[in-house]
C-alpha positions in Angstrom: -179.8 -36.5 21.8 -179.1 -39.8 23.2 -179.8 -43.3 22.0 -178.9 -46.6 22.0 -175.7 -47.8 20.5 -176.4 -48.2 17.0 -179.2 -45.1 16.6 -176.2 -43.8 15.1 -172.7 -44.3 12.9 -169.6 -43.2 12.5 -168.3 -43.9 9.2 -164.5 -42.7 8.3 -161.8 -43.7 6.0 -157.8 -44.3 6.7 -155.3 -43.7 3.7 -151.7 -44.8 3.8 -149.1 -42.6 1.2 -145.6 -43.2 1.3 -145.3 -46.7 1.9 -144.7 -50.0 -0.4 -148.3 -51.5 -1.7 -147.6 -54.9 0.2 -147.5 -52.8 3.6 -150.5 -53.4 6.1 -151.0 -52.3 9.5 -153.5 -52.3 12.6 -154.1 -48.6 13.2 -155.8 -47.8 16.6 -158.6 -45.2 15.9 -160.0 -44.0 19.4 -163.8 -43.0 18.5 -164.7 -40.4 21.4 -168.7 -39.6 21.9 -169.7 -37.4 23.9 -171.0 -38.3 27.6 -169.2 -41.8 26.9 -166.3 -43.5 27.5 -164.0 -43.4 24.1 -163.6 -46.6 22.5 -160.7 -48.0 20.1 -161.2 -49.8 16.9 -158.1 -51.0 14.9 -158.6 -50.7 11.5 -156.3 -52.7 8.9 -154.7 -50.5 6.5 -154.3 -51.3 2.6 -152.6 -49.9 -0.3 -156.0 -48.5 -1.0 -158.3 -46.6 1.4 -159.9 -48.3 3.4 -163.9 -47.1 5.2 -164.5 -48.0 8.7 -168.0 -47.3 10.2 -169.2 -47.6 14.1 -172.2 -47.8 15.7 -172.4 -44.9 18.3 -175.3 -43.9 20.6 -175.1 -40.0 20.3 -174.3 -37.4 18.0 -171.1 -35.5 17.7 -168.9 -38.8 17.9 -165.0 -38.2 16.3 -162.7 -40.7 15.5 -159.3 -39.8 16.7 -156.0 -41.0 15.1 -152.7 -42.1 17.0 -154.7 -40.8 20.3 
């Protein structure tokens, strides 16, 4: 089923263990959908978990870390 970007979302979260509480970071999350081109979205990381969500036009879209 196809759409236009934003018929659907991606929503996913990104957890940091094993690091000091004052550490932050830019992770690269490649979200891949399929028929498309994959896109990247950096996602700032906290000392608690921290939810991302994406518009995407089809169903069956994965997010991807350290692609």
């Amino acid at each position: 089923m196809k759409g236009k970007t934003g018929d659907y979302k991606l929503t996913g979260t990104v957890t940091q263990t094993d690091v000091p509480d004052d550490v932050s970071l830019q992770v690269p999350v490649e979200i891949r959908v399929p028929g498309g081109k994959p896109v990247v979205k950096l996602v700032r990381t906290a000392e608690e978990p921290v939810e991302f969500t994406v518009p995407v036009a089809n169903q069956g879209a994965k997010a991807v870390l350290d692609p």
